[in-house]
Phi, psi and omega in degrees: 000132168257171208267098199284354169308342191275347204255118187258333185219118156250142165278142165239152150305175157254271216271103179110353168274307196262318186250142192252089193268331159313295192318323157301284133026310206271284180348302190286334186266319177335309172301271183357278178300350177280300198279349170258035189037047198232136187237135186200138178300171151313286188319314207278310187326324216251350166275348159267345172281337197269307192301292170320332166281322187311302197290316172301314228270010194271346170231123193296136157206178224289248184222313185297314153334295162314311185274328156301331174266327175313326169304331182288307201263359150301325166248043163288270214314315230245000153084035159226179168275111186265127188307185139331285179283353169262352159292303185288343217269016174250000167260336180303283184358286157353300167304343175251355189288146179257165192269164183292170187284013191244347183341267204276357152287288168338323174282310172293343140306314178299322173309341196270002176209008178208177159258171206190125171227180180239151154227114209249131167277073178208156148312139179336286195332304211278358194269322188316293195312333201273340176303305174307339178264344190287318175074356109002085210267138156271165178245015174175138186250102177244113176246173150293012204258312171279354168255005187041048170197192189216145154304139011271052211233129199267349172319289178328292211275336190257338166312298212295341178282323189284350201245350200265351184061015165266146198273149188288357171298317180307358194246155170213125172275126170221121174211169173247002179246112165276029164286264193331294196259291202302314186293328152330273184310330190270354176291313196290328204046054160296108160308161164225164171228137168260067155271124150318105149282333192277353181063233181279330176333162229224150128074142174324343188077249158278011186220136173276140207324153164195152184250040168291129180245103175298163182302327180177135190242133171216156183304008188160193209251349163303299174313301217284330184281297151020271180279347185276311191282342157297342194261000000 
């Protein structure tokens, strides 16, 4: 168990921590693949989206960019041409995927004791609309767009030490990929929380597998407010 008395500031992902972006994710494509006839699981659909995504994001450009180009070669791989407008229409999305339901109670409980900040593979733009749904204010915004690289690129994680002004014993990094987040921060000797958002479900989902071992892992950000603010 770790000791969160040590801990003055958690950093969060966003998108699959905070905001429940398979669930976006499914949403925005789904239509999409109904109109080229193409039948593909949930599970399979969202281990080609983690793939496919890995691969734009290795060399930087914007987020938006990124989710256009992951709509082309998804449907390369899946044997159609995808348009113009089905290429925008999955970063346009981005602004309505919702948050899990313990999300912004959890955040506000944490606020009462700690500071909170975010580091997101995303664009300014697109984190403003989800800070409004989050309805939470932070007290540092580290996206990719200002660090011109994407998790797990360790770039991210050393701005975000640089900008929160803390020594990193003072931080707990909380996400759910342990691609993205947890194998980074622990190279860093960042503590990290590890949320299972997927529980028991088969296979990673949108982020691709890794074989990182968190500091502590729980089922979600309710639990996780629970013991941080209790302790």
């Amino acid at each position: 168990m770790l000791d969160f008395s040590q801990f003055e500031c958690l950093t969060f992902d966003c998108y699959g921590t905070l905001i429940d972006w398979e669930a976006g994710i499914l949403a925005a494509l789904r239509p999409m693949l109904a109109a080229h006839r193409v039948t593909l699981s949930d599970a399979a659909l969202l281990e080609l989206y983690g793939e496919l995504e890995a691969k734009a994001e290795a060399e930087y450009r914007i987020y938006r960019d990124v989710l256009q180009t992951v709509v082309g070669a998804l449907g390369e791989r899946l044997g159609f041409t995808a348009s113009q407008a089905e290429q925008e229409a999955l970063p346009q999305s981005l602004a309505f995927w919702p948050p899990f339901p313990d999300t912004i109670e959890a955040l506000r409980k944490l606020q009462t004791r700690y500071q909170l900040a975010i580091i997101s593979n995303v664009d300014d733009d697109l984190f403003a609309a989800t800070a409004e749904t989050l309805q939470v204010p932070f007290d540092a915004v580290i996206t990719a767009q200002e660090a011109r690289s994407y998790k797990p690129s360790l770039t991210n994680f050393r701005l975000a030490l640089e900008r929160l002004r803390k020594p990193k014993e003072k931080i707990l990094h909380v996400a759910q990929s342990l691609y993205h987040d947890v194998a980074p921060t622990r190279e860093l000797g960042i503590r990290n929380v590890w949320v299972n958002r997927r529980g028991a479900k088969s296979g990673s989902g949108a982020t691709k597998l890794a074989a990182a071992a968190p500091d502590l892992e729980v089922p979600d950000l309710e639990t996780l407010a629970t013991l941080a603010v209790s302790a």
